[in-house]
C-alpha positions in Angstrom: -10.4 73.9 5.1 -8.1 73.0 8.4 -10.2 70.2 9.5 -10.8 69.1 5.7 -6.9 68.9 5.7 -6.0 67.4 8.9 -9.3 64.7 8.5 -7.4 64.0 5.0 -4.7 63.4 6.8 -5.3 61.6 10.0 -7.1 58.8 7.6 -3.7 58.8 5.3 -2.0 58.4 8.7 -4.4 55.5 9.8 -4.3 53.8 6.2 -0.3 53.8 6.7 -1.0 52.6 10.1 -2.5 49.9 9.0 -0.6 48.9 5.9 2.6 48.8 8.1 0.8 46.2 11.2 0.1 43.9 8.4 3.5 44.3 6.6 5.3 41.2 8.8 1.6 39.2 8.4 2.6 39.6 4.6 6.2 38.3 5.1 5.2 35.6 7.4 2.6 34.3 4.8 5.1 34.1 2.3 7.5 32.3 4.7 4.1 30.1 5.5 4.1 29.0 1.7 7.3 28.3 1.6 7.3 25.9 4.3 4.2 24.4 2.7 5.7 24.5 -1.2 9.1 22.3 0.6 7.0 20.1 2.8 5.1 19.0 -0.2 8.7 18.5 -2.0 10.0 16.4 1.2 6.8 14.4 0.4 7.7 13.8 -3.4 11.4 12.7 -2.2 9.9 10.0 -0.1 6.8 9.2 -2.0 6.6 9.9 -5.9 7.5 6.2 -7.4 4.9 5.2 -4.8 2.1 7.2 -5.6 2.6 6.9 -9.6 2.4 3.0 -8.8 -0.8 3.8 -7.1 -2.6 5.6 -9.6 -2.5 2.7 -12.5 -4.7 0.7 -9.8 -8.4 1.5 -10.9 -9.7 -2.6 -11.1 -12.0 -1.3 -8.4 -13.7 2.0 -8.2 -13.6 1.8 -4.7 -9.7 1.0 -4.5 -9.1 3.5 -7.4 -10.4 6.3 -5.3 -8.2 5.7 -2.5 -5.4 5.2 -4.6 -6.0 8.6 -5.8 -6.4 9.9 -2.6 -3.2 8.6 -1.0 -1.1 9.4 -4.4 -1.9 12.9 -4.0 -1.5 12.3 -0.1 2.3 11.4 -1.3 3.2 13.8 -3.2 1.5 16.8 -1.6 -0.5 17.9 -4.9 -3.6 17.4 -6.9 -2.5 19.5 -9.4 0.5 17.2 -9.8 -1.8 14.2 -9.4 -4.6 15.2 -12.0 -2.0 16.5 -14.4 -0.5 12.6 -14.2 -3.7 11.3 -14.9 -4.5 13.1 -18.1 -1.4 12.1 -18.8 -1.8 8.4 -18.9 -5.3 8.7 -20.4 -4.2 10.9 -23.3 -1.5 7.6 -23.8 -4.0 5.1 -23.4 -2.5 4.0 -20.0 -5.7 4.8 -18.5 -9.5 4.4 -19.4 -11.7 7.4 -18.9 -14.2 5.2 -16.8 -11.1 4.1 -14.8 -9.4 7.6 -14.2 -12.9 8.9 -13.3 -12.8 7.6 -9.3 -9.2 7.8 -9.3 -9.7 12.1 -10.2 -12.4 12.0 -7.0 -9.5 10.6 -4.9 -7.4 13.0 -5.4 -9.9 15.8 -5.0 -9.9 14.0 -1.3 -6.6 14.1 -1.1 -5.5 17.6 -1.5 -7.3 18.2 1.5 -5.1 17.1 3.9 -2.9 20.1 3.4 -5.0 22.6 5.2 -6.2 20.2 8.2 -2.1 19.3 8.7 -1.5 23.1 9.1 -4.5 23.4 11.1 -2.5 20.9 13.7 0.5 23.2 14.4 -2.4 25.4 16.4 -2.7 22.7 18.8 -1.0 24.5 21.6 -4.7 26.9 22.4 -7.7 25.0 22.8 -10.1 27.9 21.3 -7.6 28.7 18.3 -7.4 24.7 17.6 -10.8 24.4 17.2 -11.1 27.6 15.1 -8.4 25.9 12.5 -9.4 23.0 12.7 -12.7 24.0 11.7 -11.6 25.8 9.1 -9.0 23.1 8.1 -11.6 20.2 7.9 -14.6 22.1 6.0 -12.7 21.4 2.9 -12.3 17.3 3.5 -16.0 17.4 4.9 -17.1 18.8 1.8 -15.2 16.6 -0.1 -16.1 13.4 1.6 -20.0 14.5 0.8 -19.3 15.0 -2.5 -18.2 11.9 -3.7 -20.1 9.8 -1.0 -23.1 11.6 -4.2 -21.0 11.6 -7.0 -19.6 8.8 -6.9 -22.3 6.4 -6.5 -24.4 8.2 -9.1 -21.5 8.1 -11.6 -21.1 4.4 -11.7 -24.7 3.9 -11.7 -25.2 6.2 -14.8 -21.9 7.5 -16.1 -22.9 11.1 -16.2 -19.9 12.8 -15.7 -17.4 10.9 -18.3 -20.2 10.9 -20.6 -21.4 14.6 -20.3 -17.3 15.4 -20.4 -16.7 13.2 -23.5 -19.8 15.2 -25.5 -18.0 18.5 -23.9 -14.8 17.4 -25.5 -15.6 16.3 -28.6 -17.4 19.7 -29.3 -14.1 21.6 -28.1 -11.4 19.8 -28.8 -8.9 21.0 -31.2 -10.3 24.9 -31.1 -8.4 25.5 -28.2 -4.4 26.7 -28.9 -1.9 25.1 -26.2 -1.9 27.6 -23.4 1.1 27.6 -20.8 0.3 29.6 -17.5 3.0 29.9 -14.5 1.8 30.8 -11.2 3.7 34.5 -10.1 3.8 33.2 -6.8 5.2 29.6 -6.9 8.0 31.5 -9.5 8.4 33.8 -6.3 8.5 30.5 -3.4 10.7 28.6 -6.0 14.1 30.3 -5.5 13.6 30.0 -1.4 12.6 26.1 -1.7 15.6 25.2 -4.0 17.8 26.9 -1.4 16.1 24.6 1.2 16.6 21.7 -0.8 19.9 22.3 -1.9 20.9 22.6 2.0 20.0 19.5 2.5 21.3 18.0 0.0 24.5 19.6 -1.0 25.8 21.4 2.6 23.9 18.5 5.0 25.2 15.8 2.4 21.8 13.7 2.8 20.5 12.2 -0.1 17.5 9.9 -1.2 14.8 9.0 2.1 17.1 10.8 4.4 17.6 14.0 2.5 13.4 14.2 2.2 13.3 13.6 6.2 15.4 15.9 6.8 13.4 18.0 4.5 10.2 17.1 5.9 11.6 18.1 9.3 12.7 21.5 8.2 9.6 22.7 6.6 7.4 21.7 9.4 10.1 23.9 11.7 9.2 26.9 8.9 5.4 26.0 9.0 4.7 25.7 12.9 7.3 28.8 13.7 5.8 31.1 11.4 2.0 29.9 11.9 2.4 30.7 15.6 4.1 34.2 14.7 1.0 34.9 12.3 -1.2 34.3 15.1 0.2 36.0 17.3 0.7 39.3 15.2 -3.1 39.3 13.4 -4.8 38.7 17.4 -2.9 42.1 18.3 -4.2 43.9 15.4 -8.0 42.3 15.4 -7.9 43.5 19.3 -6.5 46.6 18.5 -8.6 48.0 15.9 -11.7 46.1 16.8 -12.1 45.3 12.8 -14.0 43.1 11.3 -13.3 44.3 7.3 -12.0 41.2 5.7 -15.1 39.1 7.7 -17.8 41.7 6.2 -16.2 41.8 3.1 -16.1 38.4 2.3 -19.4 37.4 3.7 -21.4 39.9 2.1 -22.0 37.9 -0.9 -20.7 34.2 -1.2 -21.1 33.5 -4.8 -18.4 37.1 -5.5 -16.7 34.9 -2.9 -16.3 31.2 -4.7 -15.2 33.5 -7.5 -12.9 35.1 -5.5 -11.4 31.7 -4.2 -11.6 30.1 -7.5 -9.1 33.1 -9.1 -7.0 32.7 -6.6 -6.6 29.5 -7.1 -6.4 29.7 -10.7 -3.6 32.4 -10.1 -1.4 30.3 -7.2 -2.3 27.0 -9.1 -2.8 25.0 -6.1 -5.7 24.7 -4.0 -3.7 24.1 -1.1 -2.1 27.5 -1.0 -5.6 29.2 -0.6 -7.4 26.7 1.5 -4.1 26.9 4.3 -3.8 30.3 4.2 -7.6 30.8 5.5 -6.5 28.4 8.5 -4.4 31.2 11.1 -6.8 33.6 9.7 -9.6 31.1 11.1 -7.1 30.7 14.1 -6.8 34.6 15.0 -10.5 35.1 15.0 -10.2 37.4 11.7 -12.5 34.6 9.5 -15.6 32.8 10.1 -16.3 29.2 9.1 -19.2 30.4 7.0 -16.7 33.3 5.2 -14.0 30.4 4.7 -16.4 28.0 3.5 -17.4 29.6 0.1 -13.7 30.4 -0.5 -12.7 26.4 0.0 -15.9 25.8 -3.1 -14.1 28.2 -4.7 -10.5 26.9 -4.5 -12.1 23.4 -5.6 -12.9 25.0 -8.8 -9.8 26.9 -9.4 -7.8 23.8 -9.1 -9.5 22.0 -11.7 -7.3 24.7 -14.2 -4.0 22.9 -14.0 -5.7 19.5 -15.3 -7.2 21.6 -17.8 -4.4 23.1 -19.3 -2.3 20.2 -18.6 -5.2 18.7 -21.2 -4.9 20.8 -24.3 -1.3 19.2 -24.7 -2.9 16.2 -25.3 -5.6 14.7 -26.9 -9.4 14.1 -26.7 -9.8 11.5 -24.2 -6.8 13.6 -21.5 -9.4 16.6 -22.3 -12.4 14.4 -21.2 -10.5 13.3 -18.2 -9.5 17.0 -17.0 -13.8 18.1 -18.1 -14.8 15.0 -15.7 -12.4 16.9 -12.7 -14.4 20.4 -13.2 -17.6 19.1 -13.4 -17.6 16.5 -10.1 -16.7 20.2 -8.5 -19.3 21.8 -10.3 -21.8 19.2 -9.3 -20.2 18.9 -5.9 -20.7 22.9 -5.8 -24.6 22.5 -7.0 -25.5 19.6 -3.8 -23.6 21.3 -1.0 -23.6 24.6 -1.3 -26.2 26.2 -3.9 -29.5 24.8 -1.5 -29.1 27.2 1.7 -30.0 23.8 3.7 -27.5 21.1 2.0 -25.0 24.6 2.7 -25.2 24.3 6.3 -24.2 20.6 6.4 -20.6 20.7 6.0 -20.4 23.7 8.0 -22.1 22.5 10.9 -20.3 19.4 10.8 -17.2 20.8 10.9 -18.1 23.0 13.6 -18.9 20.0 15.8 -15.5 18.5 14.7 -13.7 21.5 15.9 -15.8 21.9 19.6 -15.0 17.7 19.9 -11.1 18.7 19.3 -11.4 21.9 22.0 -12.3 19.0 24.4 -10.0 16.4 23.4 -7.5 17.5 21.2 -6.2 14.2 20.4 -9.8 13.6 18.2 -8.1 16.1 15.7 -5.0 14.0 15.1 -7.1 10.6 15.3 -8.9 12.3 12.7 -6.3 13.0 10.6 -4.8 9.7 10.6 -7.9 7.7 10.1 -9.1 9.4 7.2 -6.1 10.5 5.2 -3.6 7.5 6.2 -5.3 4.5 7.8 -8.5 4.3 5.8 -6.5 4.8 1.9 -3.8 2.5 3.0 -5.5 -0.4 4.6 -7.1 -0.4 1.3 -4.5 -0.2 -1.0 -2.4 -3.0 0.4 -5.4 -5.8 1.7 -7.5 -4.8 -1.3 -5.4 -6.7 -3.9 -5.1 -10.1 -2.0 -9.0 -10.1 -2.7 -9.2 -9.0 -6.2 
């Protein structure tokens, strides 16, 4: 009865243990996303006019795409972005057929989030290529998708047609619904107090007020990423435990789902898909754990547009149905077929070894895909149209 007792015991002790190691990870998250939620608000300061400009450009589906792209590159959202674009096509602002390419870019562009986080662990060679392995699964996966998609939309219009059938069958059985993420309501309060810092004790106001902003938040991010890191290594070599990694890997449809509530509950993609990055960093996640939960984020994120759609009318529900199923589809290519699964893996794998070498490949990265590439196209593109 002694040993039942003190066995009873020694695991309450070791459960408390535990619970109390990960007690400043938790704070530090938190901290994490709210560096992230006021880096994406510095980003709207210097970018919003901008990247609403940008998404009434869909002459070309090719131009349209990286319009959407580089909007939600601006202002740090896709939720935002997607929510815009029902917008416009439940006002006749936008076509269907014309918002469908521009919905695909900004799938893209959500993705920088995770692979700019995935930067601040450029200090260690090993944990860089860990995050940024982690951090560019997400645009790799992406990129594949619509390099399928896209091509296969134009050519037979499945998506805005299969949407528009999907539509017309729901629409107006479905009551407005209005759902507010817990956790931004938590991150809000802290970000205002950031803001209003800047704005009303700093006395910086317009470009300079989001620089300073912009400055600030990546302070937050890069201080408490490298506190994260530092605290989750001394636990994993501690305890020797792998929970989280056997959890999470033992099966990886439970673990889309997983990714996708999350998502649906934080109502931003980005939230889920940076937190995996120190994780990745520390050596507590795998690449092939993260990857379902990034498919699963992609899914979750589609909700806002959704939502944001039964304000409106049929065509801004069609629109926001077009969003969920090029993830869907996207889901079905790349990661149902155990094969077309290991692609995106694998190649972000080799991205991450190529930036343990050079280190400078990950920022070339970065910049090629998410800046150069969308902007050379946004401004020289016109002067040929």
């Amino acid at each position: 009865m002694d040993t039942t007792i003190k066995a009873a015991m020694s695991n309450k002790s070791k459960i408390i243990s535990i619970i109390l190691k990960y007690i400043p990870v938790v704070f530090l998250l938190f901290t994490f996303l709210i560096g992230i939620k006021s880096l994406s608000g510095s980003f709207k300061m210097l970018g919003e006019g901008f990247a609403n400009g940008l998404l009434t450009t869909t002459a070309n589906p090719f131009m349209a795409l990286m319009s959407g792209m580089l909007a939600t590159i601006l202002v740090q959202s896709s939720s935002v972005t997607t929510s815009i674009i029902v917008g416009m096509v439940s006002s006749g602002t936008l076509s269907v057929v014309g918002a469908v390419p521009v919905i695909m870019g900004a799938n893209l562009g959500t993705s920088i989030t995770n692979t700019l986080v995935s930067l601040g662990f450029v200090g260690d060679k090993k944990d860089f290529s860990r995050a940024f392995s982690a951090g560019s699964v997400h645009d790799i996966f992406n990129i594949l998708s619509v390099s399928i998609i896209l091509p296969l939309e134009l050519a037979t219009g499945i998506l805005s047609s299969l949407a528009s059938k999907m539509s017309a069958y729901i629409y107006g059985s479905s009551a407005s619904i209005n759902y507010k993420s817990p956790l931004k309501a938590a991150i809000k309060p802290f970000v205002k107090a950031i803001k209003s810092f800047v704005i009303d004790i700093l006395g910086f106001q317009g470009t300079t007020a989001g620089i300073a902003l912009c400055i600030i938040s990546i302070v937050i991010i890069l201080v408490t990423l490298g506190l994260i890191v530092k605290i989750t290594k001394k636990i994993v070599e501690e305890s020797k435990s792998d929970i989280l990694e056997n959890l999470l890997s033992k099966n990886t449809y439970f673990t889309i789902l997983f990714g996708a509530v999350l998502t649906f509950a934080v109502q931003s993609s980005s939230i889920t898909t940076s937190l995996l990055v120190p994780m990745a960093a520390a050596g507590m996640l795998s690449i092939k754990s993260i990857f379902p939960i990034t498919v699963g984020a992609n899914i979750g994120t589609t909700t806002t547009a959704l939502l944001a759609s039964l304000t409106g009318n049929v065509h801004g529900l069609t629109i926001a149905l077009v969003h969920f199923l090029f993830n869907m589809l996207g889901t079905l290519i790349w990661f149902v077929p155990r094969p077309c699964r290991e692609i995106p893996i694998k190649l972000a794998k080799k991205l991450g070894d190529a930036c343990e070498k050079k280190r400078r490949i990950g920022f070339i990265y970065v910049f090629t895909v998410f800046f150069a590439i969308p902007v050379i196209f946004a401004v020289i593109f016109p002067f040929f149209s």
